[in-house]
C-alpha positions in Angstrom: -16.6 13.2 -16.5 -18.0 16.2 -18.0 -18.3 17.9 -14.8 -14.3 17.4 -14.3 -13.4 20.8 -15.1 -16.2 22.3 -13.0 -15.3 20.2 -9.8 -11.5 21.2 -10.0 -11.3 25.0 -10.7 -11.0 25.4 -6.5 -9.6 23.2 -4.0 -12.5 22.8 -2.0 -14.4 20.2 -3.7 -11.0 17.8 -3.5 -11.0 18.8 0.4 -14.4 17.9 0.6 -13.8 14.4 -1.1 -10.9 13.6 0.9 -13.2 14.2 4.5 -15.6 11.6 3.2 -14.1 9.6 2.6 -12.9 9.8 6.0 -15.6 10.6 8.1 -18.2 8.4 6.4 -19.2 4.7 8.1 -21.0 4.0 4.8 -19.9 1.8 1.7 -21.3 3.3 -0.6 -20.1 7.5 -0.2 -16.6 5.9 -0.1 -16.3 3.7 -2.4 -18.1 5.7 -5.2 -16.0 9.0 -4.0 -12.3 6.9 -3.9 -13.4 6.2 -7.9 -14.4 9.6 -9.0 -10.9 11.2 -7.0 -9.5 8.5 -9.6 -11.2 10.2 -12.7 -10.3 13.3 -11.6 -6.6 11.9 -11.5 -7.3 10.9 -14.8 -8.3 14.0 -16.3 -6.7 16.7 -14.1 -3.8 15.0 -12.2 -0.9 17.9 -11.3 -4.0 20.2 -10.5 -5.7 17.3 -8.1 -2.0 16.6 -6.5 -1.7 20.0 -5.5 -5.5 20.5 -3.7 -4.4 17.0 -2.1 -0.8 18.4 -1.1 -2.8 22.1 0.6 -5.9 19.7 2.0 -6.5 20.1 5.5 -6.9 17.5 7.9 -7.3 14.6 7.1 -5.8 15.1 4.0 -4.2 12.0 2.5 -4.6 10.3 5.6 -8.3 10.1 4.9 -7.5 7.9 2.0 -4.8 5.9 3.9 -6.9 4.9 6.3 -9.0 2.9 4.2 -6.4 0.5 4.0 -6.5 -0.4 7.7 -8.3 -3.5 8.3 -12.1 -2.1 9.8 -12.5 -2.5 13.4 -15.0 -5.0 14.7 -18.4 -3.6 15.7 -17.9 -4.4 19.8 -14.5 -2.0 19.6 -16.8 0.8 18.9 -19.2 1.3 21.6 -22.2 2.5 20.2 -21.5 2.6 16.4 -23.3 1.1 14.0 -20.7 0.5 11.2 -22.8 -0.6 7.9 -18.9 -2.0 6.6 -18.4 -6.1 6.3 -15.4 -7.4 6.3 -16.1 -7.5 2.4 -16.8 -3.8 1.9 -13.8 -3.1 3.9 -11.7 -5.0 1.7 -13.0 -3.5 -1.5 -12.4 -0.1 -0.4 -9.1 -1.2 0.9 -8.6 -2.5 -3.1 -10.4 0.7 -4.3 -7.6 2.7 -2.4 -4.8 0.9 -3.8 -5.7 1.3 -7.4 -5.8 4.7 -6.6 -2.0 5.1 -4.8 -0.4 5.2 -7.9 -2.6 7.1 -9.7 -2.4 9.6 -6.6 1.7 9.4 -6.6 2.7 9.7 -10.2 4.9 12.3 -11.2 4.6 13.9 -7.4 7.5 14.0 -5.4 6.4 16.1 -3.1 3.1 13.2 -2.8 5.4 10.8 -2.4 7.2 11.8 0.9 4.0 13.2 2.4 2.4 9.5 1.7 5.5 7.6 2.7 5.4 9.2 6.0 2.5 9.0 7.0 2.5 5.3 7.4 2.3 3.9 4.1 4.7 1.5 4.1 3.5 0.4 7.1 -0.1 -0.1 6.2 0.8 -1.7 2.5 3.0 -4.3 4.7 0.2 -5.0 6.9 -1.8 -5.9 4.1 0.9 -8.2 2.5 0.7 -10.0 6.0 -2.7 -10.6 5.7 -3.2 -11.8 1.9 -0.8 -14.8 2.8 2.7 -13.5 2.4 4.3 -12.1 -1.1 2.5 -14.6 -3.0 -0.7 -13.9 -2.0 -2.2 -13.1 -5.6 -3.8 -10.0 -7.4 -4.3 -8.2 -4.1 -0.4 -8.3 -3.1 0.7 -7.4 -6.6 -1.4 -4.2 -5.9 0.5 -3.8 -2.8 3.9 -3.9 -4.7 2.9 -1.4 -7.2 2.2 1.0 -5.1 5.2 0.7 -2.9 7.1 1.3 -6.0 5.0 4.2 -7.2 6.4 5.5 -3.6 10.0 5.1 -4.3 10.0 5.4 -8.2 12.1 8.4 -8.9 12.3 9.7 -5.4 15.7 9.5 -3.9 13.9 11.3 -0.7 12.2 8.2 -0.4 14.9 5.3 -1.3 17.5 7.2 0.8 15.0 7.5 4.2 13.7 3.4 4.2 16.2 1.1 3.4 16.8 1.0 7.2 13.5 0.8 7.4 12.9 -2.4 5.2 16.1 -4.1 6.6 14.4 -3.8 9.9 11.2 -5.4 8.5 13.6 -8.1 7.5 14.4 -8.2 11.1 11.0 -9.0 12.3 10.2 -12.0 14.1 7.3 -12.4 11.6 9.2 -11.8 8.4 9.1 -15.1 7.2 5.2 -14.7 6.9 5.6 -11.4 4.7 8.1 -13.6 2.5 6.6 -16.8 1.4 7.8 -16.8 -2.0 10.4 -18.8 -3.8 13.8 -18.2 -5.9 13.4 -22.0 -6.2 12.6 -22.0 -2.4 9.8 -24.5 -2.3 10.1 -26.9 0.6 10.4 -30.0 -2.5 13.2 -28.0 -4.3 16.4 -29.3 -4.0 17.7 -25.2 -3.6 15.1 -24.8 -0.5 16.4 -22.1 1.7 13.9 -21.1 4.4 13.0 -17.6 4.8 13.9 -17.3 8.4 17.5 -17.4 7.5 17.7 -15.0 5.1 20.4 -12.3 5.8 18.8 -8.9 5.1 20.5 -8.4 1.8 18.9 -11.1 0.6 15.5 -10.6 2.1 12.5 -10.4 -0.5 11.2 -7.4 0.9 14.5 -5.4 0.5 13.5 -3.4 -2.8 17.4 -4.1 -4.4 18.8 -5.9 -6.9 17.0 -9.7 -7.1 19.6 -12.5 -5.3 19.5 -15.4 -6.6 20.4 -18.1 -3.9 22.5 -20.5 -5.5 21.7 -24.7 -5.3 24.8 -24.9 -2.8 23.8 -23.2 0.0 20.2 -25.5 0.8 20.1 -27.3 3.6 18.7 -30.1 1.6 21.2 -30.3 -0.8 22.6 -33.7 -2.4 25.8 -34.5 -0.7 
């Protein structure tokens, strides 16, 4: 942490972090390097921001591509890929601790992130944890969507078509197993497939409580 000061006076060593991250096929190189850009956060964050914002290719994408799920080995003819499925995920986890670190206080971070797939890929995850209940890694997930839409009315004004069309998806009700008293033994069960988009879970607005009434499995 010493060296902080050193490794931030140009932007070239933040480039240089950012292509590793990308480029490399090896655990340890980008997991150790998605920790220090953390530090340097830490220590030096509008200064970072801005070498992040003037990076060249791949910029932030270098970063958001660790949380796509790693390609098996046959898809790659002729790689050797040194990631399990493991170290994939614990860079993917790496990367999310580090989105709102990377996001705070930037507007101009925000909107770059946001579309360039973000949402997209955070979603994806939530998919594969299990649905919006799927523990400590989804939680993750949530905070950093909202470290992408906190205070940016760029962001909140461009998606809400965006989520109600995630709504829309025939998969939906496996990004929403989760409960306002929606549990298949509860008395106020109301599947998730028939949730109009208002009062899908996904939909970042004000929390809609679904009132005992309107369950199918209701007492008459």
């Amino acid at each position: 942490i010493s060296a902080v000061p050193h490794r931030v006076q140009t932007p070239e060593p933040t480039h240089s972090l950012l292509s590793l991250i990308h480029a490399s096929t090896s655990f340890y190189p980008r997991f150790y390097t998605l920790q220090f850009l953390s530090q340097l956060l830490l220590h030096r964050a509008p200064r970072v921001q801005a070498y992040l914002i003037s990076s060249p290719p791949p910029g932030v994408d270098g970063i958001l591509s660790v949380l796509d799920p790693p390609p098996p080995a046959s898809a790659i003819p002729g790689a050797q890929s040194t990631l399990s499925s493991g170290a994939g995920e614990m860079l993917r986890n790496e990367a999310l601790l580090l989105l709102p670190a990377l996001l705070a206080g930037n507007a101009d971070l925000q909107k770059i992130v946001a579309f360039s797939g973000a949402f997209e890929k955070l979603l994806g995850i939530v998919e594969r944890e299990g649905g919006i209940e799927g523990g400590i890694i989804v939680q993750d997930v949530l905070v950093a969507m909202g470290a992408l839409l906190r205070f940016n009315v760029s962001n909140q004004a461009s998606h809400p078509i965006y989520f109600s069309a995630v709504a829309a998806r025939a998969d939906a009700p496996a990004l929403c197993r989760t409960t306002f008293a929606n549990s298949p033994s509860s008395p106020c069960y109301h599947p998730c497939s028939t949730f109009p988009a208002h009062h899908h879970p996904l939909i970042l607005r004000r929390p809609t409580t679904l009132p005992c009434s309107i369950g199918p499995n209701r007492s008459s």
